[in-house]
Backbone as XML, in Angstrom:
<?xml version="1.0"?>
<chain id="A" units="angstrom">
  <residue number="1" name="UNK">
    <atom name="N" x="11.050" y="-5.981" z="25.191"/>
    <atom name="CA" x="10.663" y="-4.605" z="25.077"/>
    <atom name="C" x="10.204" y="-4.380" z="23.636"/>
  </residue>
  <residue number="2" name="UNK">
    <atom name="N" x="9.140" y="-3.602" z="23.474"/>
    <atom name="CA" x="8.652" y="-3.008" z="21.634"/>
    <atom name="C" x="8.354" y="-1.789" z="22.001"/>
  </residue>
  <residue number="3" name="UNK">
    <atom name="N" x="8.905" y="-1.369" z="20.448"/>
    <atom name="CA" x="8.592" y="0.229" z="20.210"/>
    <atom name="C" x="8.084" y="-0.005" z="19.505"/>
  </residue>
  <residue number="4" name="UNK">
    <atom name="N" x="6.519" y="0.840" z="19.469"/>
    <atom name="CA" x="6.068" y="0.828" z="18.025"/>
    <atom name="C" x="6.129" y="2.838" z="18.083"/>
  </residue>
  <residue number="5" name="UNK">
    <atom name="N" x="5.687" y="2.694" z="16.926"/>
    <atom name="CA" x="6.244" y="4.472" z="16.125"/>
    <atom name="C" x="5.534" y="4.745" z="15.053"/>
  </residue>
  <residue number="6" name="UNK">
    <atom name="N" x="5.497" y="5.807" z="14.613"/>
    <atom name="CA" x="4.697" y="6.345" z="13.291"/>
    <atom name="C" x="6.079" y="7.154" z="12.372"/>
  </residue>
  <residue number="7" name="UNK">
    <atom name="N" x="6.248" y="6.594" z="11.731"/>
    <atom name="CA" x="7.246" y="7.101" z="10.459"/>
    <atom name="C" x="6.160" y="8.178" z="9.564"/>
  </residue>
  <residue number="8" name="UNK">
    <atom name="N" x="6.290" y="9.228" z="9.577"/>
    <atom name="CA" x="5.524" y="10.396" z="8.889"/>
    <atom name="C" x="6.125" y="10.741" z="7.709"/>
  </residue>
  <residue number="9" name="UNK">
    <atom name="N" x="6.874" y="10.238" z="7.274"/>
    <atom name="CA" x="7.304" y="10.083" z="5.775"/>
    <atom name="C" x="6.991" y="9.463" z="5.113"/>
  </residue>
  <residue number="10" name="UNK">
    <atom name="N" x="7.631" y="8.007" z="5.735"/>
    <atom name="CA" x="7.015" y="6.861" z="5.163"/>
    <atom name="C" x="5.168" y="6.234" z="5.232"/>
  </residue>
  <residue number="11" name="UNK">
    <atom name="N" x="4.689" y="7.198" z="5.916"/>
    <atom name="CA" x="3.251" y="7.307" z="5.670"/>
    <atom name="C" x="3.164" y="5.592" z="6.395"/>
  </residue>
  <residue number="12" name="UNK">
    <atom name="N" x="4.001" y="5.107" z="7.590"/>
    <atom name="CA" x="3.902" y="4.011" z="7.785"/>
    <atom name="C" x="4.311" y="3.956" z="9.804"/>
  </residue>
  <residue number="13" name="UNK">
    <atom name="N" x="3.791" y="2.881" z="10.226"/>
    <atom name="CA" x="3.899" y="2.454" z="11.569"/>
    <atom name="C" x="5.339" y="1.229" z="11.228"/>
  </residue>
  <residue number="14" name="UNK">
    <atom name="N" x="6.109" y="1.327" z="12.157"/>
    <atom name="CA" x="7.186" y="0.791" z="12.543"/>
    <atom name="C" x="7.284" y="-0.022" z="14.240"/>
  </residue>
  <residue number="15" name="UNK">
    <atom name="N" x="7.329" y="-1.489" z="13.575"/>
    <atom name="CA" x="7.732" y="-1.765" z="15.268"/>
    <atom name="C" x="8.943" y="-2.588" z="15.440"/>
  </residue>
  <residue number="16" name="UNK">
    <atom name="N" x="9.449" y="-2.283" z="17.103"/>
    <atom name="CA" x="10.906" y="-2.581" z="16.889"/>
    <atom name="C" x="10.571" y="-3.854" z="18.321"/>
  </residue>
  <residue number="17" name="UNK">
    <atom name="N" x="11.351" y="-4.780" z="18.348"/>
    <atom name="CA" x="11.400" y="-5.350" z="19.511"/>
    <atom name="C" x="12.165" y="-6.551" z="19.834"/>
  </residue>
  <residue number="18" name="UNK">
    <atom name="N" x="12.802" y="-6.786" z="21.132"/>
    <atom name="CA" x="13.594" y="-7.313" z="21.368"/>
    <atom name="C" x="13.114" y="-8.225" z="22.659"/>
  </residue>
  <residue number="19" name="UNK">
    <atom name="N" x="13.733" y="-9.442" z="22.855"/>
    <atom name="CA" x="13.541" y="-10.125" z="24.061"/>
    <atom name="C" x="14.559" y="-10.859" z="24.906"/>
  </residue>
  <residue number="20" name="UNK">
    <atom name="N" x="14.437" y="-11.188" z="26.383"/>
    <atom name="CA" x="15.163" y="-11.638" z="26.914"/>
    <atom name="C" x="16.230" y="-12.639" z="25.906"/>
  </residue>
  <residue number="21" name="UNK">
    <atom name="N" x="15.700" y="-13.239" z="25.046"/>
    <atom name="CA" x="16.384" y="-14.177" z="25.014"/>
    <atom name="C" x="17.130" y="-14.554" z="23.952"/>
  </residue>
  <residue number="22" name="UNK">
    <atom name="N" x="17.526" y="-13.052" z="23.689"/>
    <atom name="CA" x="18.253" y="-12.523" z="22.387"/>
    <atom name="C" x="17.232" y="-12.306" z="20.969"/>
  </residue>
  <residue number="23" name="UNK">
    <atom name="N" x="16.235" y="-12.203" z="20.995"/>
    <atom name="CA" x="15.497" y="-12.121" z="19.741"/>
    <atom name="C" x="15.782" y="-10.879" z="19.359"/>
  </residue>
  <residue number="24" name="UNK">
    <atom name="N" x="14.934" y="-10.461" z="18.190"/>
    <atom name="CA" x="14.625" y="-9.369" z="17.592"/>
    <atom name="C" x="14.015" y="-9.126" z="16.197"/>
  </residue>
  <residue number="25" name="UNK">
    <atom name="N" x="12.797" y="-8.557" z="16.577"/>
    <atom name="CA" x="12.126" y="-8.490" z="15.685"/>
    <atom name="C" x="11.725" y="-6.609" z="15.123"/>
  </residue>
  <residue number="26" name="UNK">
    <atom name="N" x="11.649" y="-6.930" z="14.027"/>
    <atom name="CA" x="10.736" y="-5.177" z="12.613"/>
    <atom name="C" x="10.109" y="-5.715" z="11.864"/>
  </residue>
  <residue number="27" name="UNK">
    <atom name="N" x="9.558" y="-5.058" z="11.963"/>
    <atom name="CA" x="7.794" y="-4.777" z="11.125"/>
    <atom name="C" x="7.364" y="-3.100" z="10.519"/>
  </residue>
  <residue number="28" name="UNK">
    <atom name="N" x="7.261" y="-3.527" z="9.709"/>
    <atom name="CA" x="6.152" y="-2.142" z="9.282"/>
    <atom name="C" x="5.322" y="-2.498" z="9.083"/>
  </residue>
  <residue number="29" name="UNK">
    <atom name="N" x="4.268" y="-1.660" z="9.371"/>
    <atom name="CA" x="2.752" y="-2.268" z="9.330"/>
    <atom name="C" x="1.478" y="-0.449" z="8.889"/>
  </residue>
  <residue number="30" name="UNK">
    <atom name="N" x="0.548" y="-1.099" z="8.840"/>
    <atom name="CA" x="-0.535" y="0.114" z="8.369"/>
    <atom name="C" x="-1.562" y="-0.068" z="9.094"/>
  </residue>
  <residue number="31" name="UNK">
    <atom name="N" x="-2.691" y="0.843" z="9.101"/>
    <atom name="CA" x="-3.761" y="0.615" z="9.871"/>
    <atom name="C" x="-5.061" y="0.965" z="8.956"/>
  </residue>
  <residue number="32" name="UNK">
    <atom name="N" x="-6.007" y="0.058" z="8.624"/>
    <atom name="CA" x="-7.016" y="0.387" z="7.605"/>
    <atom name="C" x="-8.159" y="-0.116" z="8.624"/>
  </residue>
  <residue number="33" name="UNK">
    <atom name="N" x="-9.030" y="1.476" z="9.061"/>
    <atom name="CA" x="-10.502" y="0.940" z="10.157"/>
    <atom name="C" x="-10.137" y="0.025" z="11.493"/>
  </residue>
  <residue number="34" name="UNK">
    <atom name="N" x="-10.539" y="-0.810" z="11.485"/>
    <atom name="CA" x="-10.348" y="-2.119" z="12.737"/>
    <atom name="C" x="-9.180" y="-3.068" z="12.556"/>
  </residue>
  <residue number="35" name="UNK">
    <atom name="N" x="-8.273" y="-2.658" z="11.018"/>
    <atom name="CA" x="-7.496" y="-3.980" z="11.103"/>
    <atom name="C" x="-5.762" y="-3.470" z="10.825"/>
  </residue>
  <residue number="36" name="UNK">
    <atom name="N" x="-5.127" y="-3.789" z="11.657"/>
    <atom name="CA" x="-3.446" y="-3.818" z="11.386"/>
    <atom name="C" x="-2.895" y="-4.804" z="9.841"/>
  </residue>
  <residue number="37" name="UNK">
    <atom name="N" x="-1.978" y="-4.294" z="9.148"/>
    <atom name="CA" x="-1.512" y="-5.584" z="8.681"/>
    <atom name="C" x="-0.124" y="-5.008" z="9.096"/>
  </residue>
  <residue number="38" name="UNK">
    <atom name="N" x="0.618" y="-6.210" z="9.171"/>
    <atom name="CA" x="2.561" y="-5.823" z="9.659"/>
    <atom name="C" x="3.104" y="-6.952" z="8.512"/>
  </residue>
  <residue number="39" name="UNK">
    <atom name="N" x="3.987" y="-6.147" z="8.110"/>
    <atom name="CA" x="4.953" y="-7.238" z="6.795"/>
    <atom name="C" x="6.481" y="-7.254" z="7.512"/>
  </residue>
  <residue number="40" name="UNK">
    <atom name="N" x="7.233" y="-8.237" z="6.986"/>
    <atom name="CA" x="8.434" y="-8.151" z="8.130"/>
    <atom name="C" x="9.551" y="-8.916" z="6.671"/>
  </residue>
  <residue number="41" name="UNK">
    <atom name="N" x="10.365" y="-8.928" z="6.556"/>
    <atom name="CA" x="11.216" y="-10.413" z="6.276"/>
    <atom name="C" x="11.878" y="-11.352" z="7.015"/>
  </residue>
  <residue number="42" name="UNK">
    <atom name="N" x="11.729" y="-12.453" z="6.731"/>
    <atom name="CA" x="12.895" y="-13.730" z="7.434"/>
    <atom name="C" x="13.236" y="-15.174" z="6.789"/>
  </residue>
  <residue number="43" name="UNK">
    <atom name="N" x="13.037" y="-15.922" z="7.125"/>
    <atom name="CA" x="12.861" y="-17.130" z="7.113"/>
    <atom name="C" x="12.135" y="-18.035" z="7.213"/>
  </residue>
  <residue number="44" name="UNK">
    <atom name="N" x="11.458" y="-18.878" z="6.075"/>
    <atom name="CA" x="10.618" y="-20.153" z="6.106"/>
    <atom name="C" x="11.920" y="-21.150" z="5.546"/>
  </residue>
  <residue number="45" name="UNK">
    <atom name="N" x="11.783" y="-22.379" z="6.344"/>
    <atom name="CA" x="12.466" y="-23.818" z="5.639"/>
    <atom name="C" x="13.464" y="-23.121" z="5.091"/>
  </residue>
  <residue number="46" name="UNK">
    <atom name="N" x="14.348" y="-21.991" z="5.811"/>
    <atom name="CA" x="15.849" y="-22.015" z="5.581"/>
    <atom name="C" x="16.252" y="-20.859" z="4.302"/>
  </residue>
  <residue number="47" name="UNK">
    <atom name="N" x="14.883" y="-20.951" z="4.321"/>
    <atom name="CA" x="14.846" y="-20.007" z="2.537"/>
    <atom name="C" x="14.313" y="-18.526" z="2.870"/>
  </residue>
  <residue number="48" name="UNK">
    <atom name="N" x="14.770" y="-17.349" z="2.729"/>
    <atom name="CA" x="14.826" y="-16.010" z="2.599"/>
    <atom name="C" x="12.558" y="-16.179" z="2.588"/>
  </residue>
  <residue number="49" name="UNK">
    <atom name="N" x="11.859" y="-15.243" z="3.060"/>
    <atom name="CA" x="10.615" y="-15.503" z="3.163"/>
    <atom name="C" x="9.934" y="-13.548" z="3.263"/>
  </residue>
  <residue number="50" name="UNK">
    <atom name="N" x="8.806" y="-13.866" z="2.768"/>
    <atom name="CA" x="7.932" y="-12.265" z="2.967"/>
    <atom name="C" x="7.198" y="-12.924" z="4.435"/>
  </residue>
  <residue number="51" name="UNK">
    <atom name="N" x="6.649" y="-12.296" z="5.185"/>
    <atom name="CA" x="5.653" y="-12.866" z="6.169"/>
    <atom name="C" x="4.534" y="-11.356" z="6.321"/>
  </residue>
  <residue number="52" name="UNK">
    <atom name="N" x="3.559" y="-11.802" z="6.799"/>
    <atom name="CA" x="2.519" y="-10.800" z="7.452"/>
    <atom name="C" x="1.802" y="-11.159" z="8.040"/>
  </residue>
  <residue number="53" name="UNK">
    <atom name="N" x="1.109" y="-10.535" z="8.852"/>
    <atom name="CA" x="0.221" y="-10.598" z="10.180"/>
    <atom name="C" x="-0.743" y="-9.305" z="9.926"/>
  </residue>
  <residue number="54" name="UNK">
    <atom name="N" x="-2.192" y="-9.918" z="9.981"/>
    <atom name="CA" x="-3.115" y="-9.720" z="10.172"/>
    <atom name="C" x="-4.063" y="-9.644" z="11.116"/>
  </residue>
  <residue number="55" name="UNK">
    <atom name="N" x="-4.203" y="-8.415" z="12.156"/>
    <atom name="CA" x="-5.020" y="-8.320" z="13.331"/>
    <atom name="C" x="-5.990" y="-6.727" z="13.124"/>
  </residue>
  <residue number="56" name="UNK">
    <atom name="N" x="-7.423" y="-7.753" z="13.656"/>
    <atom name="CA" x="-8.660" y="-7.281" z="13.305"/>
    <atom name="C" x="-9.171" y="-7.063" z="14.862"/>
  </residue>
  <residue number="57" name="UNK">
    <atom name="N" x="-9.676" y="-5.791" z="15.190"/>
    <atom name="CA" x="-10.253" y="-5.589" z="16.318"/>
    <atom name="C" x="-11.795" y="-5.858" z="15.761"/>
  </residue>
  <residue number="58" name="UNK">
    <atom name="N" x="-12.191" y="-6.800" z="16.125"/>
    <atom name="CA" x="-13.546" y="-7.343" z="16.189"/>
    <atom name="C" x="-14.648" y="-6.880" z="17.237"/>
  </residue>
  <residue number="59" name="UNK">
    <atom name="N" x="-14.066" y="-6.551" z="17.880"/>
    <atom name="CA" x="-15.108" y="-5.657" z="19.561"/>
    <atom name="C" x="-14.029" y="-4.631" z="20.319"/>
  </residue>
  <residue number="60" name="UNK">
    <atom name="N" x="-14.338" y="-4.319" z="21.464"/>
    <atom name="CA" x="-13.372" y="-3.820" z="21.976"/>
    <atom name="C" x="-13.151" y="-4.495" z="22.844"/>
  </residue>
  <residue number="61" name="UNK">
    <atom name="N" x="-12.864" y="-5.943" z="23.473"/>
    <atom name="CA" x="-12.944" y="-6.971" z="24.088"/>
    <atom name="C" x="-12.305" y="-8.338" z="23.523"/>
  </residue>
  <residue number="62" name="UNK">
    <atom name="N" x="-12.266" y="-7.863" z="21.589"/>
    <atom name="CA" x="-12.039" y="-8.987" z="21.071"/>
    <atom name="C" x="-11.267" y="-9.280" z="19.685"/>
  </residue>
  <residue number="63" name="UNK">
    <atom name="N" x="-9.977" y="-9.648" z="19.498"/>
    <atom name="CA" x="-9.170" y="-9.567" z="18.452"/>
    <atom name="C" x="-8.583" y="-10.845" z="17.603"/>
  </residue>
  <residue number="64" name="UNK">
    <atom name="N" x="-8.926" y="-10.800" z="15.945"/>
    <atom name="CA" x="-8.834" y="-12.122" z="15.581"/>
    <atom name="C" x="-6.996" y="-11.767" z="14.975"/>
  </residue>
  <residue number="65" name="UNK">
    <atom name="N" x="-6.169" y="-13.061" z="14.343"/>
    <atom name="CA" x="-4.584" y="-12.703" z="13.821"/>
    <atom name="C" x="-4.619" y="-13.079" z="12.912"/>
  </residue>
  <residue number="66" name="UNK">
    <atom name="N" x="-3.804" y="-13.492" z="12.126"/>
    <atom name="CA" x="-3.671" y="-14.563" z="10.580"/>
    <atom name="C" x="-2.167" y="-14.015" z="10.602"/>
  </residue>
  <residue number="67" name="UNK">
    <atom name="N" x="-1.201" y="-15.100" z="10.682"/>
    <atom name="CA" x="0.343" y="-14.957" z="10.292"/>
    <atom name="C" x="0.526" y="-15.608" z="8.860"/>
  </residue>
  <residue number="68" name="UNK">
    <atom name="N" x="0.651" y="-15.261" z="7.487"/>
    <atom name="CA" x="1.569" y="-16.071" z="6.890"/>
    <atom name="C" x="2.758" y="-15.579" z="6.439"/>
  </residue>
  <residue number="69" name="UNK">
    <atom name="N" x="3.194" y="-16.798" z="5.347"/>
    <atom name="CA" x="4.550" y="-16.488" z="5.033"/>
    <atom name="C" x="4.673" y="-16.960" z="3.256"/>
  </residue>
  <residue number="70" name="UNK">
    <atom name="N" x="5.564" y="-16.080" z="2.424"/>
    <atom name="CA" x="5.549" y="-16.048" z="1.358"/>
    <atom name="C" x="6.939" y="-16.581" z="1.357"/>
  </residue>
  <residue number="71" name="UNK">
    <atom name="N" x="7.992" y="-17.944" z="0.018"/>
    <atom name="CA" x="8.844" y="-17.837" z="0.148"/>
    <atom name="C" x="9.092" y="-17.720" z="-1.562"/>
  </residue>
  <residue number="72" name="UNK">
    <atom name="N" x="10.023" y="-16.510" z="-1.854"/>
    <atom name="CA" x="10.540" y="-16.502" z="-3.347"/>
    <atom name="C" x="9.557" y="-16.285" z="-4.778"/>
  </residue>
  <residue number="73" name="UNK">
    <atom name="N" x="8.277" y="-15.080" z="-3.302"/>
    <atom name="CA" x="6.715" y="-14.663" z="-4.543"/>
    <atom name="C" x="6.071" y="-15.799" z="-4.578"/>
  </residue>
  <residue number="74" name="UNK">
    <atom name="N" x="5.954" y="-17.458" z="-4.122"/>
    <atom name="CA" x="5.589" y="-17.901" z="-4.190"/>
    <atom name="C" x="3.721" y="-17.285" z="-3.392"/>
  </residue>
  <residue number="75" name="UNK">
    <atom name="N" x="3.093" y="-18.980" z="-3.397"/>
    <atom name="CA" x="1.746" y="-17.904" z="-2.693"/>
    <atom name="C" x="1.598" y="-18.385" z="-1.309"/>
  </residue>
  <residue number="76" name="UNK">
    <atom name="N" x="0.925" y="-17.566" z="-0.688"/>
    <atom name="CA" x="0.879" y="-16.739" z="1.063"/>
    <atom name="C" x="0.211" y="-18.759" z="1.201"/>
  </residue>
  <residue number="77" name="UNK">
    <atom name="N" x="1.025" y="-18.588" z="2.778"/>
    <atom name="CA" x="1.126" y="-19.966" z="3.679"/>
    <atom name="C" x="0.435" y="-19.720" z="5.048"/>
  </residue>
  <residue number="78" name="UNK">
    <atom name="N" x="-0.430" y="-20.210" z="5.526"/>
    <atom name="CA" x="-0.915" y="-19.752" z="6.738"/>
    <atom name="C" x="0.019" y="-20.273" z="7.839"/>
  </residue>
  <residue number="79" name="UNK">
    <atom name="N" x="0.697" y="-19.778" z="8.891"/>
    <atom name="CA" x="1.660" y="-19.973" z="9.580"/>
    <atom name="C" x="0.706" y="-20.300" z="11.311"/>
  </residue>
  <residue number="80" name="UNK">
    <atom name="N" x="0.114" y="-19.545" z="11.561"/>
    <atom name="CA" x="-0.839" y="-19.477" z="12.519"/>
    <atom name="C" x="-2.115" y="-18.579" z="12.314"/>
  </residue>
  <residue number="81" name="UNK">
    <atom name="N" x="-3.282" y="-18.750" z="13.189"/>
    <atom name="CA" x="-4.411" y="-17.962" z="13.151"/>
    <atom name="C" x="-4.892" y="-18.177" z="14.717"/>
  </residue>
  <residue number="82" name="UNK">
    <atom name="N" x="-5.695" y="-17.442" z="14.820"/>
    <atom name="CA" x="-6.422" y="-17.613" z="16.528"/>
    <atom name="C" x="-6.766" y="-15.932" z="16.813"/>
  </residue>
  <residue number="83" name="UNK">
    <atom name="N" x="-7.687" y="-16.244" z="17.773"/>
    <atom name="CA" x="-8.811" y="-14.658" z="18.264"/>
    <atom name="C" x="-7.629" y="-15.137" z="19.654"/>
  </residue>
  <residue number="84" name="UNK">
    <atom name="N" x="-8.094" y="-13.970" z="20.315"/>
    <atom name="CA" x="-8.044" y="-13.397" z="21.778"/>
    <atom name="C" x="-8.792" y="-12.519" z="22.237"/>
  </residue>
  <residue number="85" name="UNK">
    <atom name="N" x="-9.464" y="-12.818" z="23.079"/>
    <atom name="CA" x="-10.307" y="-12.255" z="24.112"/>
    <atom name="C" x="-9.998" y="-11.546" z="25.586"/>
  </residue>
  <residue number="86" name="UNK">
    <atom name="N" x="-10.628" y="-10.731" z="25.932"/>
    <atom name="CA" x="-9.689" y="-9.727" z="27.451"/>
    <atom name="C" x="-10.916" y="-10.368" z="28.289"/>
  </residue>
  <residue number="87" name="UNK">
    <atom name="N" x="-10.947" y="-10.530" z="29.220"/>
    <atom name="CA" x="-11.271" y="-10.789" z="30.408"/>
    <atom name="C" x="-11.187" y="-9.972" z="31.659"/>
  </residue>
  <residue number="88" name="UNK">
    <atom name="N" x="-12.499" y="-10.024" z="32.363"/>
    <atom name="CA" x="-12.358" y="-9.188" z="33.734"/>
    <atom name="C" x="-11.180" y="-9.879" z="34.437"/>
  </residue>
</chain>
């Protein structure tokens, strides 16, 4: 299940979410034109980490991502990338 939300204070989007299989994930994130960014904290290699995700509506049919991860201010790690496309 995810909630996402608009925090009107924090001048910020909030998402909350959980899964079967005990996960759980938060994010705050912003919206600038066509593109989301979401910042979160966790874990890279065991070590405390910044992460963010980057999603760009490219069409209305078509969306690119970029995940990385920062550990200790060091510099941004690409974790994953890939588009998705909707289909009839």
């Amino acid at each position: 299940m995810s909630i996402l939300a608009y925090d009107a204070e924090a001048k910020a989007y909030t998402y909350y979410g959980i899964s079967s299989f005990g996960e759980s994930d938060a994010a705050k994130g912003s919206l600038t034109g066509s593109t989301w960014t979401w910042l979160w904290d966790g874990k890279a290699a065991g070590k405390p980490a910044k992460f963010r995700e980057i999603e760009e509506q490219v069409s209305p049919t078509s969306q690119t991502f970029k995940i990385e991860y920062s550990v200790a201010g060091g510099p941004w790690t690409v974790v994953m990338e890939g588009k998705s496309t909707k289909v009839k």
